[in-house]
N, C-alpha and C positions, 0 to 999 in steps of 0.2 A: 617397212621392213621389220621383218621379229625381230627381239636381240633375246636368244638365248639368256639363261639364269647361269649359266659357265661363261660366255662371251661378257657379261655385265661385271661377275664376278671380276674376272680378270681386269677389265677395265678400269675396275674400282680399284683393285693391289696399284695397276701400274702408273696409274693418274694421280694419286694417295703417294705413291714412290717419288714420279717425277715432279709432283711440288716439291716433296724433302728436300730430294736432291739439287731441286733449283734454289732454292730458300738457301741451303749450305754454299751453292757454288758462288750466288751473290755475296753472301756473308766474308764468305773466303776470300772473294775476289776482291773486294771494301777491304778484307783485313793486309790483304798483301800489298793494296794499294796505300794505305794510311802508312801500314810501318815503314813502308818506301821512304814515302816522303818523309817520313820524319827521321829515320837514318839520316836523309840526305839535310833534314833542317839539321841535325847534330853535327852532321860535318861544316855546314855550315856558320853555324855558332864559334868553332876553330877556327875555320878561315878568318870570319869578321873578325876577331881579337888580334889575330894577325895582322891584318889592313889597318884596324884602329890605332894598334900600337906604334907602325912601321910610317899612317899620315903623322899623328903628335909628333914624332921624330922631324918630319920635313915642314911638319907647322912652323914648327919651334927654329928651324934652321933659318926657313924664308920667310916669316913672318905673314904671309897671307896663301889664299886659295892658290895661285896662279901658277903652280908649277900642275895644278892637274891637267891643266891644257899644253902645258909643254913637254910633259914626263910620265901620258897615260900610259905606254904598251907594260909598263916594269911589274903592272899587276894582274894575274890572271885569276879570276875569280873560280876557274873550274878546277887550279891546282893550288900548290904551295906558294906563298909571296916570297917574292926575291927582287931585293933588290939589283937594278940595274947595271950598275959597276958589279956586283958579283955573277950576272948574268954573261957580263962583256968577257969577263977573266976566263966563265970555264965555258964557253961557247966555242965552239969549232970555227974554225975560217968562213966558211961559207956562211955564217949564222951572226957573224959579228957587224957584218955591214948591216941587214934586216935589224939591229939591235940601234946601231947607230941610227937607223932612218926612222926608228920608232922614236929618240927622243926627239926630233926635228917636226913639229908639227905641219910643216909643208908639206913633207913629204909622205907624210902619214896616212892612209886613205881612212874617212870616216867609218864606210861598213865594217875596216878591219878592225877597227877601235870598238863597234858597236858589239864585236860580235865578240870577242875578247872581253868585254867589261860590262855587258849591256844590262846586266843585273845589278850592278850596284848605281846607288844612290850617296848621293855625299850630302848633305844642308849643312850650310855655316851654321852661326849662332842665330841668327834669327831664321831658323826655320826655311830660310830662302835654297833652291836646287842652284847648285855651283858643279854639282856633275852627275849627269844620269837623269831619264825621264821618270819622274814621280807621278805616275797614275792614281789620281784621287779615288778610285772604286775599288783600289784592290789596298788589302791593308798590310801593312809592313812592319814591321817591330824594327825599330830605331835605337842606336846602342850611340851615349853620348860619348864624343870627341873631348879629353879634360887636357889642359897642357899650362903647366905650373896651377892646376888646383881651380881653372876655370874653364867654365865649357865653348868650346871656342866650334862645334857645330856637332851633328851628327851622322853616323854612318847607317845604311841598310841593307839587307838584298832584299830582292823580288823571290818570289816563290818559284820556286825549280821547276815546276809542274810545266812551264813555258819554254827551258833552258836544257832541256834533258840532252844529255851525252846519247850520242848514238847508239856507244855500249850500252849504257842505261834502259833508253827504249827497247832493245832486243834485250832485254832480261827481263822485262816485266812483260814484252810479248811472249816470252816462253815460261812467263809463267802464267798467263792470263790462257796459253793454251794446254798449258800441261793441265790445267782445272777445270778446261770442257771437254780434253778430253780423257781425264779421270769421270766426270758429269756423266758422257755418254755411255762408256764403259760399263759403269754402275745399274744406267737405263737399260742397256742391252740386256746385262746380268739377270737383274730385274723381271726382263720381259722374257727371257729364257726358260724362268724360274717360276714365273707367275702362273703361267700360264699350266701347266702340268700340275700347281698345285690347286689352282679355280677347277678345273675337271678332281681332282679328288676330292676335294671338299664337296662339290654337286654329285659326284657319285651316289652318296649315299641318299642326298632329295630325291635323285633321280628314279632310287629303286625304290623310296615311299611313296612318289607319286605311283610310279608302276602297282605297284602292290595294292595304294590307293584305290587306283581306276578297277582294279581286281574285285576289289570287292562291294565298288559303288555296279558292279557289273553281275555280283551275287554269288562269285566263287567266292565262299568265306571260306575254303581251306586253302586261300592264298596268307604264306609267311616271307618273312623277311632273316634269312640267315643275321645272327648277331656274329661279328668280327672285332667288337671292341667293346670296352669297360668303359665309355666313358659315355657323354652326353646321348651323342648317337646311337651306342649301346643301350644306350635305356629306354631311348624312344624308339628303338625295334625291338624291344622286349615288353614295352606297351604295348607298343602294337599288332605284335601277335598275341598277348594278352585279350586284346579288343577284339582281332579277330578269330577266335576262341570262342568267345563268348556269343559270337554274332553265330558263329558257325552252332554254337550249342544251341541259341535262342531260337536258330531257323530251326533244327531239327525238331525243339519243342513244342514250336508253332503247328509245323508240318501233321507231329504226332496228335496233337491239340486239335487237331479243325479234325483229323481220321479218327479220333475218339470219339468226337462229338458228335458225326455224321454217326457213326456204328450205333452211337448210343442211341441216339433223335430215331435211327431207322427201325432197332427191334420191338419197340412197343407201337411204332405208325406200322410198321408191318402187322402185328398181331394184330391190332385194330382194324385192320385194312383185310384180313383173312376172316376177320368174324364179321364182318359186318359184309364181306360178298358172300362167306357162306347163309347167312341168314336174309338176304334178297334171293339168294339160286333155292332156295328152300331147303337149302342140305339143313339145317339145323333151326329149328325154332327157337322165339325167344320164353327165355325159361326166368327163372330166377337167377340161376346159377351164372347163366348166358351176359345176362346183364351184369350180376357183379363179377363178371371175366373181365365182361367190358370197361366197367366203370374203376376195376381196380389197377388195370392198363395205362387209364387215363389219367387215373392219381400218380404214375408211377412219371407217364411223361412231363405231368405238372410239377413233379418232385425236381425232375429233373431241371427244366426251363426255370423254376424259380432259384435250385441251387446257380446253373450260370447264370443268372443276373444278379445274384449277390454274390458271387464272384466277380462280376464284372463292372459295379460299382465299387467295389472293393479297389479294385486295381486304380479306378480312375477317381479315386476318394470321393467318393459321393455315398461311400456308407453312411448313413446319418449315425451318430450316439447320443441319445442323452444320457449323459454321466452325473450321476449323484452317489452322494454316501451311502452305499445300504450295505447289509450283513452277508459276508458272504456266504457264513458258514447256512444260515435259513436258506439260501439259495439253492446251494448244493443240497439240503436235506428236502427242501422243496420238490427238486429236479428229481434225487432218485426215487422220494415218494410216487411220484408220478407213474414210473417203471416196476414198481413192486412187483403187482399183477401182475405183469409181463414174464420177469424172471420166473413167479413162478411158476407158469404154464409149463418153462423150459426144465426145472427143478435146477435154475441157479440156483445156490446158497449165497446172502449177502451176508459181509460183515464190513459194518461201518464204524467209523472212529472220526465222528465231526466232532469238535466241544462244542459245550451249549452254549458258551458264553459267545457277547460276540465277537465278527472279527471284522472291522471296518475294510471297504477299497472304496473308491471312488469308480463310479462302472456303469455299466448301463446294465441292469436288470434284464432286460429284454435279451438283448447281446447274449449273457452269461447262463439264462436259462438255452439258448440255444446254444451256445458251447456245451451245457453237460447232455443236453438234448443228444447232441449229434454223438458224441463219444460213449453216453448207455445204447444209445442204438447199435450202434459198432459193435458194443459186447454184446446184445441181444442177438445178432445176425451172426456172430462167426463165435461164437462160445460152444463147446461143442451142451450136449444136453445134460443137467445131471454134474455141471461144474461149478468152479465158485469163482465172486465177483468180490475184490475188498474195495474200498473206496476212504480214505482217511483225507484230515486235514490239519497241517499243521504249523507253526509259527516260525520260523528261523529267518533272525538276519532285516528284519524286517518288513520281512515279506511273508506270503501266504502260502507252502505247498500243498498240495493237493495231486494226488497218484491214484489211480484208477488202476486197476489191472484183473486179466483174468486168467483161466483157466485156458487148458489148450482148447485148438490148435495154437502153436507157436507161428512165430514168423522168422525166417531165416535172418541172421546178422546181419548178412552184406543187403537186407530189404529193409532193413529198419530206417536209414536215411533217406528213403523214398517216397514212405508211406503217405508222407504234406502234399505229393505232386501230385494236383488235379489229373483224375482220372487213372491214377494208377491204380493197379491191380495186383493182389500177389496170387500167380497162380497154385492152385491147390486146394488154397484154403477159403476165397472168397470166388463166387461164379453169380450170375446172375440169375438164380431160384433163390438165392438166398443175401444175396447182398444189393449194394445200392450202384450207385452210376461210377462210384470213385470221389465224390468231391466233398464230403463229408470232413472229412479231418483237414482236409484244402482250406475249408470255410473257418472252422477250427483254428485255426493257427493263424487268418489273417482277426480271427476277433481277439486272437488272444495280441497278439501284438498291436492291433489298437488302444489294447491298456498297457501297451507298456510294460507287458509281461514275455516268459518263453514258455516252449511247449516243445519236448521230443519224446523220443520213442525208444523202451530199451525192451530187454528180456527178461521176461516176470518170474520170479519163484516159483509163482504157480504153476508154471507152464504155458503160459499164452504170452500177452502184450500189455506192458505198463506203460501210462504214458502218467510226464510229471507236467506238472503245471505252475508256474509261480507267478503271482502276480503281489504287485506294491500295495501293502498294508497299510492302510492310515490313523488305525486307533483299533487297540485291543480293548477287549469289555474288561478283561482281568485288571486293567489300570484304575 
């Protein structure tokens, strides 16, 4: 049989309850019982001073034990001691004869003696029983008999626990049940109570689980309403958090594999259109034909080598070798390389690297592809006839470096995008003139393998700046 996580709950409040409460009821019931008896030993302690006093007195008269067998009834141990003759005086008629037959030992019946006095103990001087059974297993507190300044025996009683008054017993049974059933009361309460607050408390598992299964199921625009500021609260505000993220990360995915298919298709198509045209005979091969072809297939090799250093990247298997070298020869290395280039287009450069150097810790290889990819960028969306500046410079202990150009611009609300693989901004970049999208992608995961940043703002010039910083580890000026 299942036990529900509410049915558990609950069993756990009320089983957790009904120990307390049994733990208290014993506790209580021990306490009620203890102070009983000892109430009744204090009364007790009174009486015995009483009996003690009132034998010395008939010690001292008769000289020995032997009036306890001729003159037991005159003491009642469950009340006041009184003597006999004052018993006789204020005793009603009918009660004075039962008085006379109690001193007369004949006539006396023993259970009525027992039952009357069966708790006390009398011992002479040496310790010998002269009245009352002395039970050796049960222990007694003995209070001595002195008569002219010597001990002439002692008195005791038995423990009440055996002797209880009837009144007696019916006061500790109503109290013995007034506390089971205050006990049960409590349990009911308990189980009244428990149980309506186990279901609220599992409420709110109940709708993580639900929500849970939502989204182990692929609806990630499953939320969880927040109803409270506190613990709960915050784990449904995690967890739509979470599922946000999942819900963003599938759309990415989704966008991601339809990017990629788009991309992988328009140069296997053109590839696939020239080369059935050139079997059907439509088109011979020319010079031209071939490098149609051959610059196709650079374009889809660009492409598959960009994803797979993307896709080592993600699963870090980018190798670096990182050494000390200069950044600033890097960067003048890298744009040397594009001089040509720019000027075919009549960019204007101006540069501001210093000559001296400027340590990182980096992989070379890495860093010429980072400026690799970011002059090509301006080479492909610069319009013609614009200008390119590129500086470098020291703050903070680090390295900045700002690339920027000329229009076309990029809209504000695109500049936080431009890192996402395969994005595009329409207008300004189309494929006759630019690349798959993952350029600046690649870009930013190398820059953060050193440990640097990399974003994107709006250039003076009118185009796209992008900053670069990376950790400096010795200037040449030192």
């Amino acid at each position: 049989m299942k036990i529900g996580i509410t049915s558990r709950l609950f069993l756990s409040i009320l089983g957790a309850t009904c120990l307390a409460i049994l733990s208290l009821f014993l506790i209580m019931r021990w306490s009620v019982d203890r102070e009983f008896f000892r109430y009744l030993a204090t009364e007790d302690q009174a009486r015995l001073e009483q009996l003690a006093n009132e034998l010395e007195r008939r010690f001292e008269e008769r000289g020995n034990w032997s009036f306890l067998e001729t003159e037991p009834p005159w003491w009642d141990v469950g009340g006041s001691v009184t003597p006999p003759e004052r018993d006789a005086a204020r005793a009603p008629a009918g009660k004075k004869q039962e008085l006379r037959e109690s001193r007369n030992p004949s006539t006396t019946q023993p259970s009525r003696r027992r039952g009357l006095s069966g708790r006390l103990i009398v011992l002479d001087a040496d310790r010998k029983p002269v009245f009352g059974e002395y039970p050796k297993e049960e222990e007694v507190n003995f209070r001595p008999i002195l008569c002219r300044g010597e001990t002439i025996g002692h008195i005791g009683l038995l423990s009440p626990k055996h002797f209880l008054h009837p009144s007696q017993v019916r006061f500790l049974t109503q109290q013995r049940l007034a506390l089971s059933l205050a006990a049960a009361g409590m349990i009911l309460v308990v189980a009244l109570f428990s149980y309506p607050l186990a279901r609220t408390l599992v409420k709110p598992v109940k709708a993580m689980a639900a929500a849970t299964h939502e989204i182990a199921s692929g609806r990630f625009a499953t939320r969880i309403p927040v109803t409270s500021s506190d613990e709960w609260g915050q784990l449904a505000r995690d967890f739509n958090d979470m599922a946000l993220m999942l819900e963003k990360h599938e759309k990415e995915r989704r966008q991601w594999i339809a990017d990629i298919s788009h991309e992988l298709r328009t140069p296997i198509a053109i590839l696939r259109g020239e080369i059935e045209a050139l079997l059907d005979g439509i088109r011979t091969i020319t010079p031209e034909t071939v490098r149609s072809l051959h610059g196709e297939a650079l374009r889809l090799n660009r492409l598959v080598e960009d994803l797979y250093q993307l896709s080592l990247s993600d699963i870090g298997a980018l190798t670096y070798w990182k050494e000390d070298l200069d950044l600033a020869r890097v960067l003048t290395s890298s744009l040397e390389t594009y001089c040509s280039e720019f000027g075919r287009k009549s960019i204007a450069i101006r540069a501001n690297i210093p000559e001296h150097e400027v340590l990182v810790f980096a992989d070379q290889e890495r860093l010429a592809q980072l400026f690799a990819n970011l002059f090509e960028n301006c080479l492909r969306y610069t319009d013609k006839g614009g200008d390119l500046a590129v500086s470098l410079v020291i703050a903070n202990d680090h390295g900045l470096i700002e690339i920027q150009d000329s229009n076309p611009g990029v809209p504000e609300e695109e500049l936080k995008r431009l890192f996402e693989r395969l994005y595009r901004v329409e207008g300004s970049r189309n494929r006759t003139s630019g690349g798959a999208g993952l350029g600046l992608a690649i870009s930013k995961s190398i820059v953060e393998a050193h440990e640097g940043t990399i974003s994107a703002h709006r250039s003076p010039l009118g185009g796209l700046l992008i900053k670069i910083t990376l950790p400096v580890t010795g200037d040449g000026r030192d």
